[in-house]
N, C-alpha and C positions, 0 to 999 in steps of 0.2 A: 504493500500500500504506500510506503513510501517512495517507491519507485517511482509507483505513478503519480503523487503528488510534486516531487519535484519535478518531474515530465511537463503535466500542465503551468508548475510555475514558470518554468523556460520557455513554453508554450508562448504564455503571455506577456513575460518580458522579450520575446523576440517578436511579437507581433507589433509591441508598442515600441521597440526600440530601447529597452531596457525604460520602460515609460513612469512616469510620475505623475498623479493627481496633486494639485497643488490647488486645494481650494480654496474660494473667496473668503476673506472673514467677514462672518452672517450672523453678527446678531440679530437676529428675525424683527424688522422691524413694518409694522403692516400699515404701509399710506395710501392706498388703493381709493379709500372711503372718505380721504379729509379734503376739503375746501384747500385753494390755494393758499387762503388766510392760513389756514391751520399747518399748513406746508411749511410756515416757517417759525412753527414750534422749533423749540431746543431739541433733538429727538434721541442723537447721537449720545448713547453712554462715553465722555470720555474718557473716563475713567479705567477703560478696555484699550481705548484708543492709544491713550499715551503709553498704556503699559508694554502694550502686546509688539511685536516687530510685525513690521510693514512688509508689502511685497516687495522693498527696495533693499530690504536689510540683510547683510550678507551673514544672515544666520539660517539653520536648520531648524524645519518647524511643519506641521502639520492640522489644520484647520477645521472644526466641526462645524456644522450647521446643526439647529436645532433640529429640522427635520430628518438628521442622519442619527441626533443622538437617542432619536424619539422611535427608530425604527429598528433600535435595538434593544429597546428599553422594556424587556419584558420579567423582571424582576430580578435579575441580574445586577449584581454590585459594580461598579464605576470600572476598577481594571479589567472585567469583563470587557465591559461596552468598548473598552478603549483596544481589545486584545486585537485585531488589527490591525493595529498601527504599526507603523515599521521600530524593527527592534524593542516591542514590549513582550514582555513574558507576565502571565498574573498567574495570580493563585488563589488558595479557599481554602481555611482548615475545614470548614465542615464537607469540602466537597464537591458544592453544588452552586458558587457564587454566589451564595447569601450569607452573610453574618461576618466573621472576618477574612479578610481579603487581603492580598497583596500585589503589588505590583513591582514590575523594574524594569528600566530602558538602558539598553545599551550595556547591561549585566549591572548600571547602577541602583542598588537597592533605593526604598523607600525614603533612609532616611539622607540620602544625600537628590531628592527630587523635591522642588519647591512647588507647592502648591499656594495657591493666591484664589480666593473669593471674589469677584471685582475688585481686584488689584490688589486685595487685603489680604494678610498674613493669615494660613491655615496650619499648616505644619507646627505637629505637639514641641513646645519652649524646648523641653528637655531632654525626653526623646529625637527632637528633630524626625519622626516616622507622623503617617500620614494615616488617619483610622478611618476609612469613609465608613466604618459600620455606625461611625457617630453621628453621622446623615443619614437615616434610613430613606433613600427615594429620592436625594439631593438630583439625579439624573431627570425627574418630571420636571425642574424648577429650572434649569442649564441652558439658557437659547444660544448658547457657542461656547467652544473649548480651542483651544489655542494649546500645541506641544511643542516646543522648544527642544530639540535634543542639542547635551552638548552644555556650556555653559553658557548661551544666551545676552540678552542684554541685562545691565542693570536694572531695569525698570519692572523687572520681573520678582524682585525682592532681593534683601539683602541675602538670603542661606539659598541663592541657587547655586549650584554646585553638581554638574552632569547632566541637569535634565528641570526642566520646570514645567510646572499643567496649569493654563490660567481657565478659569471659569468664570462662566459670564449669568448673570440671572435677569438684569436691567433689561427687559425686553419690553418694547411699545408697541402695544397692540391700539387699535383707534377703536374698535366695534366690541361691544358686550359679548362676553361668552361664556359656555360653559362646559366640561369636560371633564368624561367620564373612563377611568381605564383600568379595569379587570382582568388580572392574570392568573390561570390555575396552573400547576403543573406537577410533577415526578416529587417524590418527597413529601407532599400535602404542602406541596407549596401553593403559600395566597397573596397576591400582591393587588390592595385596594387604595386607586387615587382619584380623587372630586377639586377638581381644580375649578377657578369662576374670576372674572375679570370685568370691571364697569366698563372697559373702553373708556374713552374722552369723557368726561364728567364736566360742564360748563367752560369748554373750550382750555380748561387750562388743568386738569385733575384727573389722577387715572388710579387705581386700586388692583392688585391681583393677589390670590392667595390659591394654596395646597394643603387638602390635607392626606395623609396617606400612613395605612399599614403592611405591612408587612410580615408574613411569619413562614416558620419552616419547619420541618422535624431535621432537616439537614440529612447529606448520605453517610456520613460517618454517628456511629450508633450516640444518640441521647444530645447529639449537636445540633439542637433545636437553635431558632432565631425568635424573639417578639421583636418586632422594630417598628418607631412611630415617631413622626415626623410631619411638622406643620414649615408652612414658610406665607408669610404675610408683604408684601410690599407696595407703597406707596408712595406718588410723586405728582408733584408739582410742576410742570413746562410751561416756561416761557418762552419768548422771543429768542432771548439771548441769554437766561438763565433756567437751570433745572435744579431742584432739591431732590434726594428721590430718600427715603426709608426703609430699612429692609430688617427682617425678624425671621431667623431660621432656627428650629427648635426641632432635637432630636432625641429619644430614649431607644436604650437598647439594653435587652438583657437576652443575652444567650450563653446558652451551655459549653461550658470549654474542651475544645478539643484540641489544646495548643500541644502536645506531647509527641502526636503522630505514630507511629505503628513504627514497633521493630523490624528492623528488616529479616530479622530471624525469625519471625512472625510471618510476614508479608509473603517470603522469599525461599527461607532457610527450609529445610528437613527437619525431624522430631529431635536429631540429634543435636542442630544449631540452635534452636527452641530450647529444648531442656541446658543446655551450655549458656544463652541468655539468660533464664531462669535463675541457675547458680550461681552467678555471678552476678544477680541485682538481688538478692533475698538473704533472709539471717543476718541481717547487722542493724542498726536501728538508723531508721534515715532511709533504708529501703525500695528502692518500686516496688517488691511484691514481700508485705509483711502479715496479710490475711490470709484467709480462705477465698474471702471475696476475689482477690484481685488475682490470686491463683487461676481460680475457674473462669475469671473473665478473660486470664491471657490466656487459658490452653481452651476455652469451649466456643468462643465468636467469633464469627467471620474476620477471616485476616484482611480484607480490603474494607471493613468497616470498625474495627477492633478502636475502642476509645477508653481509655487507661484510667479515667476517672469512673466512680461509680456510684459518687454522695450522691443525694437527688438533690441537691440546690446547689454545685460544683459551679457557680456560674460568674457570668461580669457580667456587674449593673452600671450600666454610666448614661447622665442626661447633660445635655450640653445646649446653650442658648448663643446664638448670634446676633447681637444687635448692630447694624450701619447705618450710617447716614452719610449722604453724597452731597457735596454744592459742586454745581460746575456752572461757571459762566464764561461765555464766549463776547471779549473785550472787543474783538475786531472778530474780519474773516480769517484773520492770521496769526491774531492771539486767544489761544486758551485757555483756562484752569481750571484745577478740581483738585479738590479740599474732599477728605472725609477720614472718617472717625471709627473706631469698634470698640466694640468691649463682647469677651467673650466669657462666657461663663460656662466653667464645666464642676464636676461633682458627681462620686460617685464611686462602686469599691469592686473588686472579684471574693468572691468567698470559696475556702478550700478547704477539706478536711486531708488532717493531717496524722497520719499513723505513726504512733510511737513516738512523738515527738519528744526528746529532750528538753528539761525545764530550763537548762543554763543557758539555752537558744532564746531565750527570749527575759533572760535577764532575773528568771527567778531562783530560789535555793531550793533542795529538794525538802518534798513537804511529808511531814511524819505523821502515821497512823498508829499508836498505841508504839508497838518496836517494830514498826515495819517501815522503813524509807522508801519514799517512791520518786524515784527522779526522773521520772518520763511518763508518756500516757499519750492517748488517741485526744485530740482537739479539734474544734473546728476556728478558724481565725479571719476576718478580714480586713483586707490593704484598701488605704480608703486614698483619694485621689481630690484634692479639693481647692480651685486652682480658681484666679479672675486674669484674665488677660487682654490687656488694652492699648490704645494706643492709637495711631493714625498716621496716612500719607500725603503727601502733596504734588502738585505737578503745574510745569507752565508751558505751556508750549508754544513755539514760535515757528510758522509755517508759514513762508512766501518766496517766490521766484527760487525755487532749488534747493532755497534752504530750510533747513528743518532742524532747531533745536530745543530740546528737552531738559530743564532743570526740575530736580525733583528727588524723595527724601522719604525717609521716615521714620518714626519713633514708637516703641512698644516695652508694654513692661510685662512680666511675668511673675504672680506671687502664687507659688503654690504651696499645698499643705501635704507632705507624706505621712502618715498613722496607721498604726496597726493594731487592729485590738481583737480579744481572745472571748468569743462567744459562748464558748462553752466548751469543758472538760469535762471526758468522761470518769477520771478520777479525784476529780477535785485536788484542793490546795492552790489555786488561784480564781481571785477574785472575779467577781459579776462584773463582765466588759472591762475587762483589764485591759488600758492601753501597754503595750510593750515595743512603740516605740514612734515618734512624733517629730517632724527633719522637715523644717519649712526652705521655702528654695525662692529667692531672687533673681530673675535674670533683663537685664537691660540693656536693650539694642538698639541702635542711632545708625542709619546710613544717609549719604546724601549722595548725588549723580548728577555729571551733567552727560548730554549725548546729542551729539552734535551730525549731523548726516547732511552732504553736499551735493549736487549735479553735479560732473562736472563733462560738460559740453551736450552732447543728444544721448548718450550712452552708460554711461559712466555715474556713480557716485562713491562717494568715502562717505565710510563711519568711523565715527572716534566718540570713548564712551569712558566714564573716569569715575571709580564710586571709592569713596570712605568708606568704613563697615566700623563701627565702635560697640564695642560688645563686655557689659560687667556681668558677673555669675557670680553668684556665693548661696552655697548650698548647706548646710550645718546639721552632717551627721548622714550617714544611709543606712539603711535596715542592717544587713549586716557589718555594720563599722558606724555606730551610732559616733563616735569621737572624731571622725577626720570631717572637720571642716575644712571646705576651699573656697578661697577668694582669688577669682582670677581674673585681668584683663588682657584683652583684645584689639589691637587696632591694623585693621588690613585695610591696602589699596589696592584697588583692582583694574586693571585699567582693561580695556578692549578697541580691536580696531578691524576695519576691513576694506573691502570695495567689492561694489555691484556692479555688473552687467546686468543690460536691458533692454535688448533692439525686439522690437515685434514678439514674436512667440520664444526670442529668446533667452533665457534668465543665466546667470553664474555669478560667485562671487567669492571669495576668501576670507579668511575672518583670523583672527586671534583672539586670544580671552585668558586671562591669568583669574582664578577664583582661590579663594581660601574657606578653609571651613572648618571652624571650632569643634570641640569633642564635643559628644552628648554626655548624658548625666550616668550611662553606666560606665563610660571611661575614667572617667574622676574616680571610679570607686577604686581603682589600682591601686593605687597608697599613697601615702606620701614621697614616696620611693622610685616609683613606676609611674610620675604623672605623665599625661600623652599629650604630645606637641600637637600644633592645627598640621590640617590636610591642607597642602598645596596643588592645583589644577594649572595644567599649560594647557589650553586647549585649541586645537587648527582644523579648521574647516574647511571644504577647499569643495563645490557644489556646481554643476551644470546641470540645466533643464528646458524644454521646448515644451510650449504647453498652444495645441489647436483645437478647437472645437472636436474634432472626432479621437483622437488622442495625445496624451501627454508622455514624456516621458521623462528623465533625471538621473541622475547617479551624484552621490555624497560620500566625498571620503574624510575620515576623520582618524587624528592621532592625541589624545587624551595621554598627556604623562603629567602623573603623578610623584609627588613627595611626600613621605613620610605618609604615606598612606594604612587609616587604623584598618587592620584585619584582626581577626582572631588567629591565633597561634598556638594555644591551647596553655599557656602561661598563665598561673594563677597567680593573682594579687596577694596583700598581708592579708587576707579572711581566707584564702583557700577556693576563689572563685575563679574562676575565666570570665578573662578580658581582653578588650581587643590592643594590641600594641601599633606602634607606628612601624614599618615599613621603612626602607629609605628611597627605593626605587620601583614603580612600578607604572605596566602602561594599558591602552585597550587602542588599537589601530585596524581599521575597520572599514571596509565599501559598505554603504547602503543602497542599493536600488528600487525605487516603484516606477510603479505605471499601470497605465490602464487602454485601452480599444476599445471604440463603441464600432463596428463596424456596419451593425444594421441597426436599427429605433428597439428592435426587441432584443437583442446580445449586447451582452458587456462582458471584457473580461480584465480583472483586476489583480495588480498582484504586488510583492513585496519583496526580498528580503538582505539578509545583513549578514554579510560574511567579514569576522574579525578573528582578532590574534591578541588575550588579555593575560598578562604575564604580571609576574610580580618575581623580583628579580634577588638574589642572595638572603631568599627567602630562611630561616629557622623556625624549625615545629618546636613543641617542646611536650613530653608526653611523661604523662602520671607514671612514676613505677612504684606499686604496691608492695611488690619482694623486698624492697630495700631503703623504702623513703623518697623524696624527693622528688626530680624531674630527670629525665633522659632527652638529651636534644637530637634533632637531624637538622644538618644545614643542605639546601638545595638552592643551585646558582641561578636556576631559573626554571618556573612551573605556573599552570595555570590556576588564574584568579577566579577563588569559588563561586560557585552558583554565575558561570560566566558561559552559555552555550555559544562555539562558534561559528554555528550556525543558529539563524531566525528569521521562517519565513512565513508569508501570509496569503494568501491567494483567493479570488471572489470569482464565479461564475454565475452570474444574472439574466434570469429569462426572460420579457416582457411579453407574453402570445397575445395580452389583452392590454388596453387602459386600465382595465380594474382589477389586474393580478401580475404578482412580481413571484419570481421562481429564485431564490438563489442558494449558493453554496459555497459558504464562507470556511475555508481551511486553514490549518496552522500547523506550521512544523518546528521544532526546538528541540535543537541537539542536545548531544551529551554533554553534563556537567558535574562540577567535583564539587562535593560537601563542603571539603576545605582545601588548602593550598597547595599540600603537596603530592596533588595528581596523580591517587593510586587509585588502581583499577578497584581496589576493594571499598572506595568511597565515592562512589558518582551515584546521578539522576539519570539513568538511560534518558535517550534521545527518543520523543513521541510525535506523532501525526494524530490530530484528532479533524474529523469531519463536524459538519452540521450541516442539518438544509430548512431553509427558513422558506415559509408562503405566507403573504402577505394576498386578501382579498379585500374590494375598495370600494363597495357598492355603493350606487349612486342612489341618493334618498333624497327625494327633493324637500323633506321639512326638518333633514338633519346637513347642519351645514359639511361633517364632516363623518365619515363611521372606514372602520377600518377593523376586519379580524387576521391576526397572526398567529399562525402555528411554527413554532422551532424546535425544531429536534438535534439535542446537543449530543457530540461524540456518536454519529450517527453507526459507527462500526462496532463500538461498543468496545472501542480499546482501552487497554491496564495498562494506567500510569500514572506515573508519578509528578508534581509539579515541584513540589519544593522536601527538605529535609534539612538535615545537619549531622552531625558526628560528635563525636570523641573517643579517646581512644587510653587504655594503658596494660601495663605491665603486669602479667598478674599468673605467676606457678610458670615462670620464665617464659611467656610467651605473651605477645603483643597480640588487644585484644581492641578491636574494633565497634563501639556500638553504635551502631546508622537508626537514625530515625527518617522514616520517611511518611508522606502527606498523598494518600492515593485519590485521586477526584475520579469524581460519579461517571459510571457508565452512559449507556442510554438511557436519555432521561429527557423529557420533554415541558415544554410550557406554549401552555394555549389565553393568546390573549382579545378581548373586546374592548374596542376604544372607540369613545362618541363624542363628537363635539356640534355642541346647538347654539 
């Protein structure tokens, strides 16, 4: 099957000429209905506009229309929707692209990919990783998305770093609506959204809101989703100015299935099963210290096998968005836009915990008549309770060639870590015992200017120059309640390039120097082991022809990196892994799309990404149990984990009717390693998954709009694996490997009904 997937992808890069879709940026905006008066409403979110890069700008990027994100939107999580884009890989602990998700471009994970709200900071302060499970539905709300691969302009936020996703909500509709959209599918999945909008309200006022649920039993056992999600917005247009309001609120509780399945389990024989077995049971601190968790590793399905077994094992987290927008337009050639957030989240995981030691959580052992009991079964929860605020700005100056952009911004982060003990099943600690409470500051300052030139009929330069100031002081971590850090940050960033642009034909070259601070589990190293920032070189170097019947493009790119954090398998002063710096390492890379319409009813689309991601005088460093300590291995050069290289993507679209679309969206991602040094005994084989999507569009003359879609995901019904991890040690003189791996749902289907009045 992979055969013939790559077959048809070659197919359709050599029809198109190794071709590229390179689409319009569409925030949907609908003037079909307004008076010329009303034409010269404020209409335009600038807000999008200043942030996002232009069809001039010698960057790599990728463009949604609402209509494109809307026609994939069938209850599926965001790295779902986005999973054909060139060089993304996503994922699903539960399975089935509902509840948590992941994503990564260009093999950069989550937390070095910036995500922006209209233009407003999204990515977690301290994690720096990106949760959309904290949006349930955020995708009904989206009238454009903007992908950047690559380090981007500054205007995309200060932590961009590899990759950025900007999202757009600000859409102006003129006409009242209303809209209806039900998804069933595999799983007892339900996906319920009532969306409704005033249109123009007294020539100057417009209102839209969403409300919507979500739920799941998920494909891996007991990894249910509840997800619920409103989003409220309002605005004011003028002539020359727009206020706009915006409120996104999201709850989520689902059952954790972060642990993923042994591969001794998944993979192995009864003799590598019982050999995992032995060596994770009988010591306290455990994976398997019951009955229960015995019979749950050796009697449930090995592609749905989920290691937890409390019934309320779960994360609760509600999270509020509040914005507000000013933008006014001074001239036709001066802009600005002013706005504001405050984000509000709160919220904890609960886990039960076998056998747990009392010293672990700070207490002394508690006596029963003469009996000492210094351990016991608990259940405890981590509570997370954060306000995060701040705001951007922008001015922009556009006329005869020239285009330049000053612009900034400021945010603070105050969060609360706590841990407290709900209950013991042998008593000797206290009713909600806190055992342990680490509040965390972090504040971020950038400013940019970006200057962008003509120069003669062809030709433009960019030149783009950002500050980044950045304070952290975190005071205390769960396990290392005593190390506090206070640390500062100050990087320059600078970026440059030039476009071409005659008729259908596009190229340009680019540079980008980024930096990027450690997140909050590298701090936990020690005082000993603190981790320097990531440094980015980044070169872009892009040609593309784009004509009405096809496009096409190729992008080459070489990403070298310093001091770049991996994991190495080095423990910190507590005994944990943690990620260390690197001194050298790189990802060098062709991208290619494109697409063919050759007849009104055929389209053929396609993608992918052939690179080379190394990390260079690489050191493992591995647990040995025989003897104490650590055992190292040095390797001069090996591939960078979870780095496939190969990723490709490929679409084949039928149109027989105006009222029915056929298509068959594929994906392929190659082989990759757990960790860095590239043993056959530590990889993600390489998978092809199909789907075929129908889309039917009946015409109802008292519904303005009605559409049903059927998709059927993984249409072969192949076993694989998306994501996993490892470690490894010493133990009865022989080196012992434990892989965990994340197997996503087979065939499995979602049927959905959409109406709009």
């Amino acid at each position: 099957m992979k055969i013939l997937f790559l077959f048809f992808l070659c197919t359709v890069l050599a029809a198109a000429g190794y071709s590229q879709i390179i689409r319009a940026d569409s925030a949907a905006i609908d003037t079909s209905h307004l008076s010329a008066k009303h034409l010269t409403l404020f209409l335009e979110p600038v807000e999008v506009i200043a942030i996002r890069a232009g069809d001039k700008s010698p960057f790599t990027k990728t463009n949604f229309s609402g209509a494109e994100i809307a026609k994939n939107n069938t209850g599926q999580d965001l790295p779902f929707i986005l999973s054909q884009t060139p060089s993304v890989v996503s994922n699903s602990d539960a399975g089935n692209g509902v509840g948590y998700t992941g994503i990564s471009i260009r093999g950069t994970d989550a937390t070095r990919i910036n995500m922006t709200l209209n233009g407003l900071p999204y990515n977690d302060a301290e994690s720096q990783s990106i949760y959309f499970v904290d949006l349930p539905d955020f995708a009904s709300s989206v009238s454009s998305i903007q992908i950047q691969r690559g380090v981007g302009t500054s205007s995309n936020g200060a932590g961009a770093f590899g990759a950025s996703i900007n999202f757009s909500t600000n859409e102006f509709r003129a006409d009242p609506y209303a809209a209806f959209n039900n998804s069933f599918g595999s799983f007892n999945t339900w996906k319920n959204t009532l969306k409704a909008g005033t249109g123009l309200i007294g020539k100057h006022f417009t209102a839209d809101m969403r409300l919507s649920r979500i739920s799941s039993n998920g494909f891996i056992d007991r990894a249910s989703s509840d997800l619920k999600s409103a989003y409220f917005s309002a605005a004011w247009l003028g002539e020359r100015t727009s206020v706009r309001f915006n409120l996104l609120t999201g709850a989520e509780k689902t059952y954790q299935a972060w642990n993923g399945v042994p591969e001794a389990k998944l993979y192995g024989n009864q003799t590598a099963l019982n050999e995992h077995y032995s060596n994770n049971s009988g010591y306290p601190g455990a994976l398997y210290n019951s009955v229960q968790d015995s019979l749950n590793l050796y009697q449930s399905n090995p592609r749905t096998y989920n290691y937890f077994t409390y019934k309320n094992q779960t994360d609760n987290y509600k999270q509020d968005h509040y914005q507000l927008f000013l933008n006014h337009r001074f001239a036709d050639f001066l802009s600005a836009n002013l706005a504001a957030f405050l984000t509000r989240g709160k919220g904890y995981y609960e886990e039960y915990k076998n056998d747990a030691a009392y010293t672990d959580y700070g207490l002394p052992d508690y006596t029963i008549g003469d009996t000492s009991i210094s351990s016991g079964n608990l259940i405890r929860q981590k509570w997370l309770d954060n306000f995060f605020y701040g705001g951007i700005f922008s001015l922009q100056y556009k006329k005869q060639g020239t285009e330049l952009t000053l612009g900034g911004g400021w945010d603070q982060y105050d969060g609360k870590h706590y841990g407290n003990i709900i209950w013991s099943e042998r008593g000797g600690i206290p009713d909600n015992f806190q055992y342990y409470h680490e509040p965390a500051r972090k504040t971020d300052f950038n400013i940019y200017a970006k200057w962008q030139q003509e120069l003669g009929h062809y030709f433009s330069s960019f030149a783009d120059l950002q500050f980044h100031h950045i304070n952290y002081r975190i005071d205390g971590f769960d396990d290392n309640p005593s190390l506090k850090i206070s640390n500062r940050y100050d990087f320059l960033n600078p970026k440059a390039g030039i476009a071409y642009n005659r008729g259908p034909w596009q190229g340009y070259f680019s540079y980008a120097l980024a930096r990027h601070e450690p997140n909050r589990d590298d701090f936990e190293a020690g005082l000993t082991q603190q981790p320097k920032p990531e440094t980015l070189h980044d070169f872009e170097l892009g040609l593309a022809k784009r004509l009405p019947h096809y496009n096409w493009g190729i992008t080459g790119y070489y990403m070298l990196y310093h001091d770049q954090l991996v994991l190495t398998g080095k423990i910190n002063d507590v005994g944990s892994y943690t990620r260390t710096n690197t001194p050298r390492s790189y990802r060098l890379g062709i991208e290619f799309q494109g697409a063919v319409k050759p007849a009104k009813w055929f389209q053929l689309s396609g993608n992918v990404t052939l690179s080379r991601n190394k990390v260079l005088n690489y050191t493992e460093y591995i647990d040995d149990y025989d003897n104490g300590g650590q055992k190292t291995n040095t390797y001069k050069q090996t591939d960078i984990a979870l780095s496939p290289d190969i990723i490709a993507a490929a679409n084949l679209s039928f149109y027989p009717d105006s009222r029915i679309e056929i298509s068959f969206p594929a994906k392929y991602v190659g082989t990759s390693f757990l960790d860095n040094d590239q043993s056959d005994q530590k990889k993600i084989s390489g998978y092809y998954v199909q789907q075929m999507r129908l889309i039917y569009t009946p015409k109802i003359k008292s519904i303005r709009e009605m559409n049903i879609a059927f998709q059927l995901n993984n249409l072969f019904n192949k076993r694989y694996e998306a994501n996993g991890y490892t470690y490894g040690y010493y133990t009865g003189g022989k080196l012992v490997n434990e892989n965990f791996l994340f197997p996503q749902a087979g065939r499995n289907f979602m049927l959905s009904l959409n109406i709009r009045i």
